[in-house]
PyMOL Python script that loads the backbone (N, CA, C, O; Angstrom):
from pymol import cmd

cmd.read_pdbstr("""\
ATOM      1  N   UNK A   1     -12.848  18.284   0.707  1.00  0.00           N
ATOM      2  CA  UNK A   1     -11.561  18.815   1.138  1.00  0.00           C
ATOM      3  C   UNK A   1     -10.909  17.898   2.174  1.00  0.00           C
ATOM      4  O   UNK A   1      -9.693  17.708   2.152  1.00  0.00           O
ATOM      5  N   UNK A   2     -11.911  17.184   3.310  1.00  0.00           N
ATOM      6  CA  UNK A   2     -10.915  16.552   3.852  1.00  0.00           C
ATOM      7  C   UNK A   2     -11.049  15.009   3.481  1.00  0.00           C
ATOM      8  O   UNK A   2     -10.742  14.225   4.379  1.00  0.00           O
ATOM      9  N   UNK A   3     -11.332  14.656   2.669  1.00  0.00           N
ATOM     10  CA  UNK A   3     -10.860  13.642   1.961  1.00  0.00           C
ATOM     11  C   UNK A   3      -9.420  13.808   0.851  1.00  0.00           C
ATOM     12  O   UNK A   3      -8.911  12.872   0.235  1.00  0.00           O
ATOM     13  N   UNK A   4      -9.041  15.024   0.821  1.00  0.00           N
ATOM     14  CA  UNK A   4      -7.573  15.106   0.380  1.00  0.00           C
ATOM     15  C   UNK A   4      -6.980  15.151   1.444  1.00  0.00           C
ATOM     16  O   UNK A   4      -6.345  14.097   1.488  1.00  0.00           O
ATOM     17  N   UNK A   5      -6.748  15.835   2.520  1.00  0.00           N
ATOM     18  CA  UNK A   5      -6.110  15.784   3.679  1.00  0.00           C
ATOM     19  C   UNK A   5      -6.103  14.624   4.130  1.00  0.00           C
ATOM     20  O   UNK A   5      -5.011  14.265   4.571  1.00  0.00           O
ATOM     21  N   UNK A   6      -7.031  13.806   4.190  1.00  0.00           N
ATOM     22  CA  UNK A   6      -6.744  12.439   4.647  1.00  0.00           C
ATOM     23  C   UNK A   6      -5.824  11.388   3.801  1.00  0.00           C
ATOM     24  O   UNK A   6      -5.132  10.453   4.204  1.00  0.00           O
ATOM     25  N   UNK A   7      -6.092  11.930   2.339  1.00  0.00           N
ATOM     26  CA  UNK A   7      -4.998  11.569   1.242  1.00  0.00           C
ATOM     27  C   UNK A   7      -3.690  11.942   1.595  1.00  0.00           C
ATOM     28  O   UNK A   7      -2.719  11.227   1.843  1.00  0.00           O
ATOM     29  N   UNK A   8      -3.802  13.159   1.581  1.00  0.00           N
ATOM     30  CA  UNK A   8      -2.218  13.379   2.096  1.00  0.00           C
ATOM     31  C   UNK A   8      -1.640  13.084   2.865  1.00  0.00           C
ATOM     32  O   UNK A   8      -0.421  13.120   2.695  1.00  0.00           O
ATOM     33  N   UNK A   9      -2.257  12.562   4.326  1.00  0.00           N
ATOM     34  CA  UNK A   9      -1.586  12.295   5.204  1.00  0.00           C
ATOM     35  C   UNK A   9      -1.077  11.059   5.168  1.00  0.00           C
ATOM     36  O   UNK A   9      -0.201  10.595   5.898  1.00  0.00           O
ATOM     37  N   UNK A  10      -1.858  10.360   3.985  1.00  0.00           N
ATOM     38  CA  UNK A  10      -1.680   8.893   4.124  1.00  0.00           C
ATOM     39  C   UNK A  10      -0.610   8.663   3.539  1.00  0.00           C
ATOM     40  O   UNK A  10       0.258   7.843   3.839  1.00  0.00           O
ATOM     41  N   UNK A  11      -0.673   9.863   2.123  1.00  0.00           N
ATOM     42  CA  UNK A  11       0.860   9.718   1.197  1.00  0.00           C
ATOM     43  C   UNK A  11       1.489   9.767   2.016  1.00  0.00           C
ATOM     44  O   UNK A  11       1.882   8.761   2.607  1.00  0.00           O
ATOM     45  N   UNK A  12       1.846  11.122   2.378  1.00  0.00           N
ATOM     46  CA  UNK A  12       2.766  11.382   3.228  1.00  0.00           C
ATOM     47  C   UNK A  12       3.559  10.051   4.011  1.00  0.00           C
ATOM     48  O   UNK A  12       4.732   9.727   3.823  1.00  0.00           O
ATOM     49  N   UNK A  13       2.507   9.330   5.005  1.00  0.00           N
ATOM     50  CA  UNK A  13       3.060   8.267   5.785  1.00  0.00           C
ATOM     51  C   UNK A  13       3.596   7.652   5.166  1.00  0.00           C
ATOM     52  O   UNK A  13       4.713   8.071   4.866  1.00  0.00           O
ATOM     53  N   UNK A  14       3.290   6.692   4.755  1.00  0.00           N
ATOM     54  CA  UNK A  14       3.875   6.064   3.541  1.00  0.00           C
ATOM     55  C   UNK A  14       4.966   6.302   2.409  1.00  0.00           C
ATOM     56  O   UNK A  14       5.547   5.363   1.865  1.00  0.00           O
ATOM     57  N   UNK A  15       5.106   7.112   2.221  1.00  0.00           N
ATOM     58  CA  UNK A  15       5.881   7.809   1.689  1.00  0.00           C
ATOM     59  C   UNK A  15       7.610   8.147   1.958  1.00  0.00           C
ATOM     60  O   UNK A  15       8.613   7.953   1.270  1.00  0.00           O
ATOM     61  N   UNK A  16       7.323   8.878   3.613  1.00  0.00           N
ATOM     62  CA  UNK A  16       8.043   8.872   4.329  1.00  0.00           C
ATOM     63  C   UNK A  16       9.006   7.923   4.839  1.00  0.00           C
ATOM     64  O   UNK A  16      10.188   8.188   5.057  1.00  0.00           O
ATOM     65  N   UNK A  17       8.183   6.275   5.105  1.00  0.00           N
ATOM     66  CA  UNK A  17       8.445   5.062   5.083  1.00  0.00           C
ATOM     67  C   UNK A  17       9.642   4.722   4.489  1.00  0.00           C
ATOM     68  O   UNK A  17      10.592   4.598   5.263  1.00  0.00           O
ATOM     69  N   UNK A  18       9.841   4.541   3.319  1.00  0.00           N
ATOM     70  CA  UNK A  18      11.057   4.547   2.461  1.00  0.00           C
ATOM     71  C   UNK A  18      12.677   5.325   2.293  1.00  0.00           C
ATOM     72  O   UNK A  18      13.709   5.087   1.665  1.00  0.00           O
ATOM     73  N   UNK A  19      12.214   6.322   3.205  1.00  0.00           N
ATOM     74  CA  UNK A  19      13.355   7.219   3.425  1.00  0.00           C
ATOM     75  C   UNK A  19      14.337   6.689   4.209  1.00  0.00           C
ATOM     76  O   UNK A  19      15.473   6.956   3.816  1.00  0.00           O
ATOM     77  N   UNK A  20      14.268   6.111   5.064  1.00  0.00           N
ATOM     78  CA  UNK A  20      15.325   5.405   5.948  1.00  0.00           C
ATOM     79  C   UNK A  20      16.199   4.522   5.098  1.00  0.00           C
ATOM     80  O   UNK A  20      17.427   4.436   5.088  1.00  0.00           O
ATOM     81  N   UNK A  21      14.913   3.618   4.088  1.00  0.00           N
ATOM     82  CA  UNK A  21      15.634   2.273   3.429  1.00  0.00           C
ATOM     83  C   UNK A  21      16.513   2.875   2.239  1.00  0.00           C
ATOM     84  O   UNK A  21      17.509   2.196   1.988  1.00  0.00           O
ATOM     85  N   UNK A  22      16.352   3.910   1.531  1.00  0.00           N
ATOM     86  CA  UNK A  22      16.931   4.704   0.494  1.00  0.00           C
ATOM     87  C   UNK A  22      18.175   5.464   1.201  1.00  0.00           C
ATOM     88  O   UNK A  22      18.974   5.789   0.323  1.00  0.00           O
ATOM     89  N   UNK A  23      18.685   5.924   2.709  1.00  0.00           N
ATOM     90  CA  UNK A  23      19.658   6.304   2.790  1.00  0.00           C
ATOM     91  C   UNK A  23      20.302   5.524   3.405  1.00  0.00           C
ATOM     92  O   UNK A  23      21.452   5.911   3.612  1.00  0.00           O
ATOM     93  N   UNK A  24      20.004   4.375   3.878  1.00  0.00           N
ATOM     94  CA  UNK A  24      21.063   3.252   4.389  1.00  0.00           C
ATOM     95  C   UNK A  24      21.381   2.303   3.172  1.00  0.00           C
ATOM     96  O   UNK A  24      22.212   1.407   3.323  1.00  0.00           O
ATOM     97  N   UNK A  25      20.775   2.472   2.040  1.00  0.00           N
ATOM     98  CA  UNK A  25      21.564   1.631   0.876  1.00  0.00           C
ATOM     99  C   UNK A  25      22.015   2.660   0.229  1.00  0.00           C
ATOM    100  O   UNK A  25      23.127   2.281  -0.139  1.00  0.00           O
ATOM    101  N   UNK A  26      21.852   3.813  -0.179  1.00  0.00           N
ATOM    102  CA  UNK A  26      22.729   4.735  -0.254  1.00  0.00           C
ATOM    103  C   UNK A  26      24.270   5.130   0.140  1.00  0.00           C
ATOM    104  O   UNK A  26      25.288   5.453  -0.471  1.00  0.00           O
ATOM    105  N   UNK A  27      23.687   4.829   2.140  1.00  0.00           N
ATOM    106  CA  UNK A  27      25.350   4.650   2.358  1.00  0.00           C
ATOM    107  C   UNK A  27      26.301   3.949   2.392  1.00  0.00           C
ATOM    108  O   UNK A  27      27.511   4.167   2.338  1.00  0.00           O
ATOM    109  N   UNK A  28      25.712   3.092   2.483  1.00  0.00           N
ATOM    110  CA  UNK A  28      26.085   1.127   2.409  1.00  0.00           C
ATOM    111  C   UNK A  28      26.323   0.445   1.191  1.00  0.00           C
ATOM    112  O   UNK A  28      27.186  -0.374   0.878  1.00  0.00           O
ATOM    113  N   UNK A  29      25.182   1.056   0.436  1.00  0.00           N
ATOM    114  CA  UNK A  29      25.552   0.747  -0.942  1.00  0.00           C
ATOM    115  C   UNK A  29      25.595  -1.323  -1.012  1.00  0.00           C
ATOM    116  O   UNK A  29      26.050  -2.144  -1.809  1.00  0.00           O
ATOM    117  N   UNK A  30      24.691  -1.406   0.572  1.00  0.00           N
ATOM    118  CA  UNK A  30      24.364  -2.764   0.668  1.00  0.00           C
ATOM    119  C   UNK A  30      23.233  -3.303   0.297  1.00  0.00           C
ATOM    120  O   UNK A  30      22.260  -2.613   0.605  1.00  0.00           O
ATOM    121  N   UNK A  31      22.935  -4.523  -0.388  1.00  0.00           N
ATOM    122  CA  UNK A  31      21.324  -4.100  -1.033  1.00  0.00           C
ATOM    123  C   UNK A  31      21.137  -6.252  -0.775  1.00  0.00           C
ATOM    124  O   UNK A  31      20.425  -6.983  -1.462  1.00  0.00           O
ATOM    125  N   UNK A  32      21.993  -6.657   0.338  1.00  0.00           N
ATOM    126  CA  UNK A  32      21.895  -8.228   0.056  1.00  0.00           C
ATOM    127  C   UNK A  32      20.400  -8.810   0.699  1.00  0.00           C
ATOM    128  O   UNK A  32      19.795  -9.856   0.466  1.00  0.00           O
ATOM    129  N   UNK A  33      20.100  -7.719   1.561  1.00  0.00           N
ATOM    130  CA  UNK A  33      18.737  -8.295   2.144  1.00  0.00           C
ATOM    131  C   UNK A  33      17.229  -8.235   1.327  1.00  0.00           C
ATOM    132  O   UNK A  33      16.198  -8.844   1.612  1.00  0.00           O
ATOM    133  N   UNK A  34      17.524  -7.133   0.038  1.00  0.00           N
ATOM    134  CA  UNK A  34      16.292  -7.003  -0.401  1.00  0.00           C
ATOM    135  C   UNK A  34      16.745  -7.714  -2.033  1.00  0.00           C
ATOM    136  O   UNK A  34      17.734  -7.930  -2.733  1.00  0.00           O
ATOM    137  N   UNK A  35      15.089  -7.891  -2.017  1.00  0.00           N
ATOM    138  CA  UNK A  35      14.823  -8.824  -3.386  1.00  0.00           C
ATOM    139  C   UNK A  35      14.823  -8.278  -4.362  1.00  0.00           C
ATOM    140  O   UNK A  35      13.822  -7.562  -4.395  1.00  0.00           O
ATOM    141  N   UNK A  36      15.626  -8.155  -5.583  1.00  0.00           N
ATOM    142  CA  UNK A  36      15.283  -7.886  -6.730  1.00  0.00           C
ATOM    143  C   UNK A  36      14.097  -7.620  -7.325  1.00  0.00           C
ATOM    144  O   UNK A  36      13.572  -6.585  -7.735  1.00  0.00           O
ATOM    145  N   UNK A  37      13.630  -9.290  -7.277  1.00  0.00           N
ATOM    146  CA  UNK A  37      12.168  -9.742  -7.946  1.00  0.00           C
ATOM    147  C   UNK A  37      11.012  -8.459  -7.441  1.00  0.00           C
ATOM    148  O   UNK A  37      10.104  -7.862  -8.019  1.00  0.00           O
ATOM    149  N   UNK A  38      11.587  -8.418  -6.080  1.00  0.00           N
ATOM    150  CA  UNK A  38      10.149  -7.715  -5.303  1.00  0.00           C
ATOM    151  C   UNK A  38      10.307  -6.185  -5.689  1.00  0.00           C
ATOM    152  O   UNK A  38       9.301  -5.660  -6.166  1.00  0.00           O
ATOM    153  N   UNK A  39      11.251  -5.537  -5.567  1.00  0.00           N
ATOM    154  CA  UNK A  39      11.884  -4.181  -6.135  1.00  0.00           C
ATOM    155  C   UNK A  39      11.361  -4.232  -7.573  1.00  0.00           C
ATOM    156  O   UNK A  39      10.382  -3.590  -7.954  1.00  0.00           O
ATOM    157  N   UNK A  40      11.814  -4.736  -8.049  1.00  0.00           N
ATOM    158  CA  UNK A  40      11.307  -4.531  -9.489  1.00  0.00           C
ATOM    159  C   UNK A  40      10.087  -4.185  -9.961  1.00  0.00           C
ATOM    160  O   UNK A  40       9.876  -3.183 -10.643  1.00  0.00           O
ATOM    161  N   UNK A  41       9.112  -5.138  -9.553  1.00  0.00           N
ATOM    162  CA  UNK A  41       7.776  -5.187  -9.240  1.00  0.00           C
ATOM    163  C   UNK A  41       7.529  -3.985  -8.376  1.00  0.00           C
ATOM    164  O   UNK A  41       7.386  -2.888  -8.917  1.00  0.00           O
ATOM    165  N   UNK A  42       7.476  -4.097  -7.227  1.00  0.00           N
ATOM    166  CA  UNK A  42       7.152  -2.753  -6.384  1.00  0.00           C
ATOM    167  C   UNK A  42       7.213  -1.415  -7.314  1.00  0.00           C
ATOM    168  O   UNK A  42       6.250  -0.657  -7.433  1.00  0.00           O
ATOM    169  N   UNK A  43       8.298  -1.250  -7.869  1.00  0.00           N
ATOM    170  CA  UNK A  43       9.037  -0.256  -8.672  1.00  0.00           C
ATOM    171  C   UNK A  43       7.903   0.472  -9.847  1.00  0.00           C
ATOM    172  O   UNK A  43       7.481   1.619  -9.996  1.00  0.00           O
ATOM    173  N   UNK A  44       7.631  -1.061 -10.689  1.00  0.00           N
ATOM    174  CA  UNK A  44       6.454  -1.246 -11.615  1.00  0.00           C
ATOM    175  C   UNK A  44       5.124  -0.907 -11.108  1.00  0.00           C
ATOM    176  O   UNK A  44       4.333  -0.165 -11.690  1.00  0.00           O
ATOM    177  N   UNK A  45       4.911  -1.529  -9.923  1.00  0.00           N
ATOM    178  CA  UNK A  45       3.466  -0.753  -9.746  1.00  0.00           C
ATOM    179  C   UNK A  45       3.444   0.148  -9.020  1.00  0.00           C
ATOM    180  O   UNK A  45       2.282   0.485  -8.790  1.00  0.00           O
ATOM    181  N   UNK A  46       4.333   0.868  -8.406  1.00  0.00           N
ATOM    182  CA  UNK A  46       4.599   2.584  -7.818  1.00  0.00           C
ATOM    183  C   UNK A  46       4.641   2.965  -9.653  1.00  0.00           C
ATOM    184  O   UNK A  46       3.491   3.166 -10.043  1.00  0.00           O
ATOM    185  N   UNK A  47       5.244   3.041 -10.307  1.00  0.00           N
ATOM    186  CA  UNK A  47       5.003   3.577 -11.648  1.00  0.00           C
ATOM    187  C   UNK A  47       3.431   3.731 -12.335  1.00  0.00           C
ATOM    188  O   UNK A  47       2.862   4.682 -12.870  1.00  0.00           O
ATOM    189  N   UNK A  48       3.076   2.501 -12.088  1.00  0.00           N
ATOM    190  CA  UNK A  48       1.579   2.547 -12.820  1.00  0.00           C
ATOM    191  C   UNK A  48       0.567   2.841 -11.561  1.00  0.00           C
ATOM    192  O   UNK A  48      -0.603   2.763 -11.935  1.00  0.00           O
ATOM    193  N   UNK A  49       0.667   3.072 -10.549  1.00  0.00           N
ATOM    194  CA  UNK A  49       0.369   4.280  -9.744  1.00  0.00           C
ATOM    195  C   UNK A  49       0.233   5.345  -9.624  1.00  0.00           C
ATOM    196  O   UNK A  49      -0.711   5.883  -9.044  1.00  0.00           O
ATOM    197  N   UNK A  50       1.119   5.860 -10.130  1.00  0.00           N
ATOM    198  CA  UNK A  50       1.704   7.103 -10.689  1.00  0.00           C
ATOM    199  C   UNK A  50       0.882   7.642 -11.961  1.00  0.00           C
ATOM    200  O   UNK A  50       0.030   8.489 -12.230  1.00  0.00           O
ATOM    201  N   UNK A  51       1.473   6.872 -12.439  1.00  0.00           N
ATOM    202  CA  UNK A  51       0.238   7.103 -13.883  1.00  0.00           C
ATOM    203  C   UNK A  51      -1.456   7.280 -13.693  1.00  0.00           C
ATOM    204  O   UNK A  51      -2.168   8.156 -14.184  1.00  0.00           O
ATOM    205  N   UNK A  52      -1.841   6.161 -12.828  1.00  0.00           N
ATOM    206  CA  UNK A  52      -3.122   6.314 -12.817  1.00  0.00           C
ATOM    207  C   UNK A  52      -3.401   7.654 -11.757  1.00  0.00           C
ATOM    208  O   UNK A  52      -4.544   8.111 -11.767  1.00  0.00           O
ATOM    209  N   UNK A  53      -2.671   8.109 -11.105  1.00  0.00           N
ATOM    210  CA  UNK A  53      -2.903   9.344 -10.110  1.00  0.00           C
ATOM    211  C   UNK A  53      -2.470  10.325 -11.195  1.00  0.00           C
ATOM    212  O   UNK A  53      -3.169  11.307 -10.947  1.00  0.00           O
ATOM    213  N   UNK A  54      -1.911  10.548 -11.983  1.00  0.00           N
ATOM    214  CA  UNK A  54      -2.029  11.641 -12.929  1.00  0.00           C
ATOM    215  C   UNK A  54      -3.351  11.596 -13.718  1.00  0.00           C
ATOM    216  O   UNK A  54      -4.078  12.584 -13.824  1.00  0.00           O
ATOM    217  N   UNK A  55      -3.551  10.726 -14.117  1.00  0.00           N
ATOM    218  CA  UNK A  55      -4.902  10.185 -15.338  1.00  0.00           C
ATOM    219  C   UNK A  55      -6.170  10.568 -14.074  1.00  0.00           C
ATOM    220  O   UNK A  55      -7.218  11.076 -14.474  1.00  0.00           O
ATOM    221  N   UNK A  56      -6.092  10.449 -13.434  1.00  0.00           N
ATOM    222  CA  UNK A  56      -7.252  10.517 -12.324  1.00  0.00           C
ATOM    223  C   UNK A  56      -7.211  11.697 -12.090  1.00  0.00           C
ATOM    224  O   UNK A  56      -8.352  12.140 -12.224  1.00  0.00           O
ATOM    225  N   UNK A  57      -6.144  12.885 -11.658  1.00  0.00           N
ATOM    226  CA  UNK A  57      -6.277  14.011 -11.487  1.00  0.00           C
ATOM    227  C   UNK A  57      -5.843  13.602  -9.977  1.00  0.00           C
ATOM    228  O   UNK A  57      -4.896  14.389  -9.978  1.00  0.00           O
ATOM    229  N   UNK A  58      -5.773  13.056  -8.791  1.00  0.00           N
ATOM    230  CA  UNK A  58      -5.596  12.778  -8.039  1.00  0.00           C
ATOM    231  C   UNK A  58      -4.155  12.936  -7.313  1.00  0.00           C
ATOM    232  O   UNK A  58      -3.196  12.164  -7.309  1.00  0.00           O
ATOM    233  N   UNK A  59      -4.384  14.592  -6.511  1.00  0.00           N
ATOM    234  CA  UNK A  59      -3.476  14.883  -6.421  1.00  0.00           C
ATOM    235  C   UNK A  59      -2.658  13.917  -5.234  1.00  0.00           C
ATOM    236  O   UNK A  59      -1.432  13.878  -5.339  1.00  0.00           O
ATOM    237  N   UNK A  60      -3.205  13.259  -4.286  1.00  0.00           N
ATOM    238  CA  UNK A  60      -2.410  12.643  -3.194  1.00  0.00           C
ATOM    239  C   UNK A  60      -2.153  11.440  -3.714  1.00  0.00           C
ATOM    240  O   UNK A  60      -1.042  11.140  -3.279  1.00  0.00           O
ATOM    241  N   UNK A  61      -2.628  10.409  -4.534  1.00  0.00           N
ATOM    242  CA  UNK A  61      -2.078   9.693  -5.315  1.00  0.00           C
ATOM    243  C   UNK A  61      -0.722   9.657  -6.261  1.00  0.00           C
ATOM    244  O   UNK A  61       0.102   8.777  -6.511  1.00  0.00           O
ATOM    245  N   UNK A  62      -0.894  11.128  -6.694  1.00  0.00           N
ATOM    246  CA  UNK A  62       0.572  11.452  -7.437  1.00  0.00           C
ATOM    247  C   UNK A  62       1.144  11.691  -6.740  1.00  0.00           C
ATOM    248  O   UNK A  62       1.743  10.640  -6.511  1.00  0.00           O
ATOM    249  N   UNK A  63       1.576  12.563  -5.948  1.00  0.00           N
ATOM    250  CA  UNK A  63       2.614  12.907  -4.960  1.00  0.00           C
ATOM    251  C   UNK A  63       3.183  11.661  -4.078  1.00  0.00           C
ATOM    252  O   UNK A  63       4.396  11.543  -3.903  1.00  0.00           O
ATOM    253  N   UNK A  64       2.555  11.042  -3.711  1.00  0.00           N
ATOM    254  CA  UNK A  64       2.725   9.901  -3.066  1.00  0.00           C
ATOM    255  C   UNK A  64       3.855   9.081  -4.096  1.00  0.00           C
ATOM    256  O   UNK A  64       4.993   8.678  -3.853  1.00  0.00           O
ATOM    257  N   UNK A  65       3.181   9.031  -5.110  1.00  0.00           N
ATOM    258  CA  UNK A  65       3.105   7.607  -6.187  1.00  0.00           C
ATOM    259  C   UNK A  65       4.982   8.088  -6.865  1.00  0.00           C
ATOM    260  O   UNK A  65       6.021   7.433  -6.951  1.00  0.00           O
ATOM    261  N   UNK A  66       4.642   9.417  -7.184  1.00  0.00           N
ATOM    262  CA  UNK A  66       6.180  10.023  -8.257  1.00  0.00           C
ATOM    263  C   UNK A  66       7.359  10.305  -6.725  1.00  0.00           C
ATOM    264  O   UNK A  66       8.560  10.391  -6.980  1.00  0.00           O
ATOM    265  N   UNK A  67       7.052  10.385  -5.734  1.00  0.00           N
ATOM    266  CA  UNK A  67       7.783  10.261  -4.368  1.00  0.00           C
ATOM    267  C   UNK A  67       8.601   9.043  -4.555  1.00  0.00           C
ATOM    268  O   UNK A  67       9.775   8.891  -4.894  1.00  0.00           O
ATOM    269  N   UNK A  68       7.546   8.121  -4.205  1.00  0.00           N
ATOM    270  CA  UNK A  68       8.043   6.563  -3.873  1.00  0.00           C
ATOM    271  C   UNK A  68       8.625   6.471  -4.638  1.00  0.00           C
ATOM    272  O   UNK A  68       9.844   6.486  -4.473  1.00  0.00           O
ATOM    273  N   UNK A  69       7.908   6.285  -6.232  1.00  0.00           N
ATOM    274  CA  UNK A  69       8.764   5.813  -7.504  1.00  0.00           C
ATOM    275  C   UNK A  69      10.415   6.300  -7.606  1.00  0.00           C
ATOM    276  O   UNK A  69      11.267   5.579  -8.126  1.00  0.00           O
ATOM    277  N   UNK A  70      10.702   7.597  -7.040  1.00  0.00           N
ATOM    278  CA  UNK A  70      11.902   8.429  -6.704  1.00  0.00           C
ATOM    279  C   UNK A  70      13.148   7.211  -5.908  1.00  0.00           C
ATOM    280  O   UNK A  70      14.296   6.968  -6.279  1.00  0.00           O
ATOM    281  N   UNK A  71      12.255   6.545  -4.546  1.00  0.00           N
ATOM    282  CA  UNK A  71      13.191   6.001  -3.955  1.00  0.00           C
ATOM    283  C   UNK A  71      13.277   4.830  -4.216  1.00  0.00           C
ATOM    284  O   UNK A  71      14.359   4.325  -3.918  1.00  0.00           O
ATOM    285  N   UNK A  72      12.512   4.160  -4.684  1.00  0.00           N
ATOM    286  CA  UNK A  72      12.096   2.834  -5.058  1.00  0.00           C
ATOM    287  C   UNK A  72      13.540   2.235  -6.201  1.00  0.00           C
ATOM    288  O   UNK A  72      14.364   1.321  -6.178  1.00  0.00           O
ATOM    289  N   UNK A  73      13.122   3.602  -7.279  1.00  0.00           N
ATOM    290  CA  UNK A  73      13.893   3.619  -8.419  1.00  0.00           C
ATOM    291  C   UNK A  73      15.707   3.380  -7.505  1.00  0.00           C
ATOM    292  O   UNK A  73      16.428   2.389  -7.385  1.00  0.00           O
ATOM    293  N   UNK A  74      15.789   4.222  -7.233  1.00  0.00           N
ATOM    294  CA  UNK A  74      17.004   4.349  -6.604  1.00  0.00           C
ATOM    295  C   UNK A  74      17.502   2.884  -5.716  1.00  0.00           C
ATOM    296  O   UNK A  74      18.643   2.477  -5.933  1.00  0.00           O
ATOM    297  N   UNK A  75      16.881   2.350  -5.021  1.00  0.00           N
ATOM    298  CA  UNK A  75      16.893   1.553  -4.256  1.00  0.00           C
ATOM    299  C   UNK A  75      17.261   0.173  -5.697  1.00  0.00           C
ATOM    300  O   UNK A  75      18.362  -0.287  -5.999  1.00  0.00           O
ATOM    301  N   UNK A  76      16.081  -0.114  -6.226  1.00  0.00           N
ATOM    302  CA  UNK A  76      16.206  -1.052  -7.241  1.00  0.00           C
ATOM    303  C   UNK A  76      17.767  -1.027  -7.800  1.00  0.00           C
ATOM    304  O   UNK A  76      18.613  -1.826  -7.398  1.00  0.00           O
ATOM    305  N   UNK A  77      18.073   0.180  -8.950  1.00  0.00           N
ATOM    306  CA  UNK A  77      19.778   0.889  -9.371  1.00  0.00           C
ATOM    307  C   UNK A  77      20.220   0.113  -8.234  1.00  0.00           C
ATOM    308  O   UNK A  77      20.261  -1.075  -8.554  1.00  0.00           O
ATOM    309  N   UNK A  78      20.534   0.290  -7.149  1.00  0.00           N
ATOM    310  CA  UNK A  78      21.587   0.335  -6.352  1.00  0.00           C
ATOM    311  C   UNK A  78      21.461  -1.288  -6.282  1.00  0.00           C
ATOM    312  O   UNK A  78      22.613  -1.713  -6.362  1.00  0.00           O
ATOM    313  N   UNK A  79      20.513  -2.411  -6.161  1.00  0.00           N
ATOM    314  CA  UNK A  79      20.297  -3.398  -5.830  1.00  0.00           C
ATOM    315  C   UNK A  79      21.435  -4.287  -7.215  1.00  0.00           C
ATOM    316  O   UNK A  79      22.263  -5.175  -7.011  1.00  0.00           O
ATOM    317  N   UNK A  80      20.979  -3.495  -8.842  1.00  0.00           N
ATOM    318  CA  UNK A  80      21.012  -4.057  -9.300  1.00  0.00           C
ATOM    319  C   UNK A  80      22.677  -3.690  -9.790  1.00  0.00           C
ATOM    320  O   UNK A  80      23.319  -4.482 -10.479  1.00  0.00           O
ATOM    321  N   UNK A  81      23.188  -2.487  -9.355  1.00  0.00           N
ATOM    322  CA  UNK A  81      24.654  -2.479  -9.681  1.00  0.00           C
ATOM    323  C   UNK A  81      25.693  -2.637  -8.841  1.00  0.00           C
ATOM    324  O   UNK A  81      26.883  -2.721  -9.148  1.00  0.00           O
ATOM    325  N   UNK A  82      25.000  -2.690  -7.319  1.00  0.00           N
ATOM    326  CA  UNK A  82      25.864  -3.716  -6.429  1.00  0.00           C
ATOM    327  C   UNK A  82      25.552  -5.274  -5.735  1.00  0.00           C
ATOM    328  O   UNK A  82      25.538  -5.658  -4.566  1.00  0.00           O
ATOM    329  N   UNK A  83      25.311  -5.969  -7.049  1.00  0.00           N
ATOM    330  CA  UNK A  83      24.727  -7.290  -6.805  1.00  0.00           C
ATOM    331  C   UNK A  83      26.130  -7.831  -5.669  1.00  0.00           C
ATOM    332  O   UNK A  83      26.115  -8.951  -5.160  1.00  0.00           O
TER     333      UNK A  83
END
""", "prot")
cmd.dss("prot")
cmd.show_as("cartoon", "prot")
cmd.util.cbc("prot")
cmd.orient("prot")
């Protein structure tokens, strides 16, 4: 049991992390400082993250993983339709 709690907290952190960068390109709709290449990628393996935390059963892995992928995704969109 507290090896999920320690999961979670970690999602959580992490997780959380991204929230700042997802509503200042949101409002800004400015995306010149971050990399494509690296978004993309990042994007890709928060996805197959995701996957493997479903396939695993692993609940702080998923939550974490379909979170990020949420802002990541968004972040990437925004990178790539206000080049």
């Amino acid at each position: 049991m507290y090896v999920t709690i320690i999961g979670l907290l970690a999602a959580f952190g992490t997780t959380v992390s991204f929230l700042p960068q997802a509503i200042k390109t949101i409002q800004t709709k400015n995306t010149s400082g971050i990399s494509l290449s690296m978004y993309a990628l990042f994007t890709a393996g928060t996805l197959l993250w995701l996957i493997y935390g479903l396939l695993s059963h692993s609940l702080p892995v998923t939550i974490a993983n379909a979170i990020t992928f949420i802002f990541a995704s968004i972040i990437l969109a925004y990178k790539i339709r206000y080049k």
